[in-house]
matplotlib code that plots the C-alpha trace (Angstrom):
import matplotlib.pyplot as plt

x = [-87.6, -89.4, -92.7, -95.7, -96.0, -98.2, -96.3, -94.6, -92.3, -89.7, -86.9, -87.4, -84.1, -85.1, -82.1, -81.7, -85.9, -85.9, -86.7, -83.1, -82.6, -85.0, -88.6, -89.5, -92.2, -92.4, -92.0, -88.1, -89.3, -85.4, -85.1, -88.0, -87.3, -83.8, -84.8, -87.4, -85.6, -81.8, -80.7, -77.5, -75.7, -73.3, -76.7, -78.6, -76.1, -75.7, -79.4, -79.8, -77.4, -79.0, -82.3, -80.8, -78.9, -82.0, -83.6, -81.6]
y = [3.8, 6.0, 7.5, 9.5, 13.0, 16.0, 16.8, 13.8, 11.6, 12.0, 9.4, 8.0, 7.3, 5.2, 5.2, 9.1, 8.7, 12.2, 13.0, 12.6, 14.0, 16.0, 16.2, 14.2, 15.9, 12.4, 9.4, 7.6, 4.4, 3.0, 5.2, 3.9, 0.6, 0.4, 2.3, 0.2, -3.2, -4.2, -0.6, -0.6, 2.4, 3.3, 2.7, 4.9, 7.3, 7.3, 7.5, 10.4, 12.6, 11.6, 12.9, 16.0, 16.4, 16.2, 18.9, 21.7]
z = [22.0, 19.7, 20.7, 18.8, 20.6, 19.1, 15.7, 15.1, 16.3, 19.2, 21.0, 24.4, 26.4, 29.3, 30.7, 31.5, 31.3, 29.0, 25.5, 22.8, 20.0, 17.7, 17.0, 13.6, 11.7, 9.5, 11.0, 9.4, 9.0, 9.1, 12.1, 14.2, 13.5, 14.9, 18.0, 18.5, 17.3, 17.3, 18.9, 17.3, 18.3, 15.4, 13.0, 15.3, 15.1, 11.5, 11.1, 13.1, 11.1, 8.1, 9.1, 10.7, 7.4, 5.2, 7.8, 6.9]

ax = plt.figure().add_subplot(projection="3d")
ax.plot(x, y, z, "-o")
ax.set_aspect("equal")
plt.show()
């Protein structure tokens, strides 16, 4: 689940009930709306290095 903190955007993992992953300055539209839809993991995956990727 993806969640609006102070400065962006950051994942939810309810299962280990801590923040995952990175902080998201702007919100990945295609990102959000796995998390927060289907939750496939191989997209979600994918997704993620593609944002990280575009970070650096």
């Amino acid at each position: 689940m993806a969640r609006g903190v102070e400065g962006g955007y950051r994942i939810w993992d309810n299962r280990a009930r801590r923040w995952w992953g990175d902080l998201y300055e702007l919100c990945p539209d295609e990102l959000l709306n796995e998390l927060n839809g289907a939750r496939d993991y191989t997209k979600i995956t994918a997704l993620l290095r593609k944002y990280r990727a575009q970070k650096r």
